[in-house]
TORLOKE-830951 format. One record per residue (C-alpha): residue number from 1; x, y, z. Coordinates in steps of 0.2 Angstrom, whole numbers, plus 5000, padded with zeros to 4 digits. Layout:
TORLOKE-830951
+-----+------+-------+------+
: pos : east : north :   up :
+-----+------+-------+------+
: NUM :    X :     Y :    Z :
...
+-----+------+-------+------+
END
This chain:
TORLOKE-830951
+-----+------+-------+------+
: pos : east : north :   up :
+-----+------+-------+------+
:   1 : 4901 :  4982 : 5040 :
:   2 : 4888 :  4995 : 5034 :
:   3 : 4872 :  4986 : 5027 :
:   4 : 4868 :  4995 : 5011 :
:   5 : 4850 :  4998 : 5016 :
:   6 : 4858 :  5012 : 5028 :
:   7 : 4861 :  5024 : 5009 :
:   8 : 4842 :  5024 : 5006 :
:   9 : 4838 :  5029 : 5025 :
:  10 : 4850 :  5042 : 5026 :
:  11 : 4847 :  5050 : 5010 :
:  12 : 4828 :  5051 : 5014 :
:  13 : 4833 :  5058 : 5031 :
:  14 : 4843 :  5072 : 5025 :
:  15 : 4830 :  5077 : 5013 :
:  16 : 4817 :  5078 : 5026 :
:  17 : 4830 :  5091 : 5038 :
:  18 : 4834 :  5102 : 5024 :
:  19 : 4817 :  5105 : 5018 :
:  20 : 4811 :  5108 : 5034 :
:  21 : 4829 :  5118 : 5040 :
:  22 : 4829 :  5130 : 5026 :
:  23 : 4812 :  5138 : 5028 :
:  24 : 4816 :  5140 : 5046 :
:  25 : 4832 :  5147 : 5044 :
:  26 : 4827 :  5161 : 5033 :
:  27 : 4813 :  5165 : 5043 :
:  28 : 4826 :  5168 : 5057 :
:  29 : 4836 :  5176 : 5044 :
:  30 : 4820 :  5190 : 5040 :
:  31 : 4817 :  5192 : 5058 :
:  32 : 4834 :  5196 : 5064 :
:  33 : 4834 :  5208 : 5048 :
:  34 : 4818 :  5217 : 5054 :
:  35 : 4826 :  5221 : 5071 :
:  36 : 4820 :  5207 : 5085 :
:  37 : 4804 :  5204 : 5088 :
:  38 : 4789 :  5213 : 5085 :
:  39 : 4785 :  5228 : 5098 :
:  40 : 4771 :  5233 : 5110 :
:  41 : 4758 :  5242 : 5110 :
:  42 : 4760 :  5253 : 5127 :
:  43 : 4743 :  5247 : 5134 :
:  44 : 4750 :  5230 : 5132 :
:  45 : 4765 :  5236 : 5141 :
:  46 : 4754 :  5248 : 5155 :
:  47 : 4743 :  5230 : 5158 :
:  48 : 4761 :  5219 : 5160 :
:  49 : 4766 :  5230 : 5172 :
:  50 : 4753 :  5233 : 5184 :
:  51 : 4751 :  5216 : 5182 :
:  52 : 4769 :  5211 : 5189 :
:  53 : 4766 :  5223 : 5202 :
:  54 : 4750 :  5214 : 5206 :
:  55 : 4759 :  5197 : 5207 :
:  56 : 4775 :  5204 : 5217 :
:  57 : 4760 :  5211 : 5230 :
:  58 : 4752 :  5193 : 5232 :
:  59 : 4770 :  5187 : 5234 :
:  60 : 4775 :  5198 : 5249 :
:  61 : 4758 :  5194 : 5256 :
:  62 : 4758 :  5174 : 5255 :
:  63 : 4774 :  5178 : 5261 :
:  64 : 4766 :  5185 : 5278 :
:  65 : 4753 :  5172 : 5278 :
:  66 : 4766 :  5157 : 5278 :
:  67 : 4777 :  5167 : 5293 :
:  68 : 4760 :  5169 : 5302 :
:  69 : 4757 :  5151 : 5299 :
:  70 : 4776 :  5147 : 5305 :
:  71 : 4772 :  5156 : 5322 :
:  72 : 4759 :  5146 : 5326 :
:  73 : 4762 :  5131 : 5322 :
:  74 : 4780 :  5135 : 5333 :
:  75 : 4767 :  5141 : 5346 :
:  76 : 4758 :  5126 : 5347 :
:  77 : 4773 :  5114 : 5348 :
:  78 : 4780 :  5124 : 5362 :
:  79 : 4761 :  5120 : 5370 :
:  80 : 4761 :  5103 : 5366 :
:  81 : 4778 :  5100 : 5374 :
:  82 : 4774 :  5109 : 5390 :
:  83 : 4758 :  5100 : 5390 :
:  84 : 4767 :  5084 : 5390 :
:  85 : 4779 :  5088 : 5403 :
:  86 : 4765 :  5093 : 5414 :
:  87 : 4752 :  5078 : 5412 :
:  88 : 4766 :  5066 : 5422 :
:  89 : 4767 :  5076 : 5434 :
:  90 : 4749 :  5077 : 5439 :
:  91 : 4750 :  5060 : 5437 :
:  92 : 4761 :  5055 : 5448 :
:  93 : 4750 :  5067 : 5463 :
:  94 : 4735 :  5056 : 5462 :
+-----+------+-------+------+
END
């Protein structure tokens, strides 16, 4: 059974989402009449640029860094395995 005590609750509710839904929606409603969002100014669009080039440079150079870093730490491995293999051996001469 619905409590009666739900009405009150609910009419409150709806109030609260169309006062703040109908300013919303006409706001949306302007800007998609004005044509999208607002444009740049092209130093704004000159500084994003060089900026993604920027960032696209420090990419491909991390990048080397972190194959560098894979090489050696592969190198060291390799070393440590041999070493191990080794050390019994002289070992075992004594």
């Amino acid at each position: 059974m619905i409590s009666h005590d739900i009405i009150p609750i609910a009419m409150f509710a709806m109030v609260a989402v169309v006062s703040l839904g109908v300013p919303l929606a006409r706001g949306m409603a302007r800007r998609l009449e004005q044509g999208g969002p607002p444009k740049l100014p092209p130093e704004v669009l000159a500084r994003l640029e060089r900026m993604e080039q920027a960032l696209d440079s420090i990419a491909v150079e991390v990048e080397r860094i972190s194959e560098g870093q894979r090489f050696t730490t592969k190198l060291l491995a390799e070393r440590a395995g041999e070493s191990s293999e080794v050390a019994p051996a002289r070992d075992r001469a004594r």
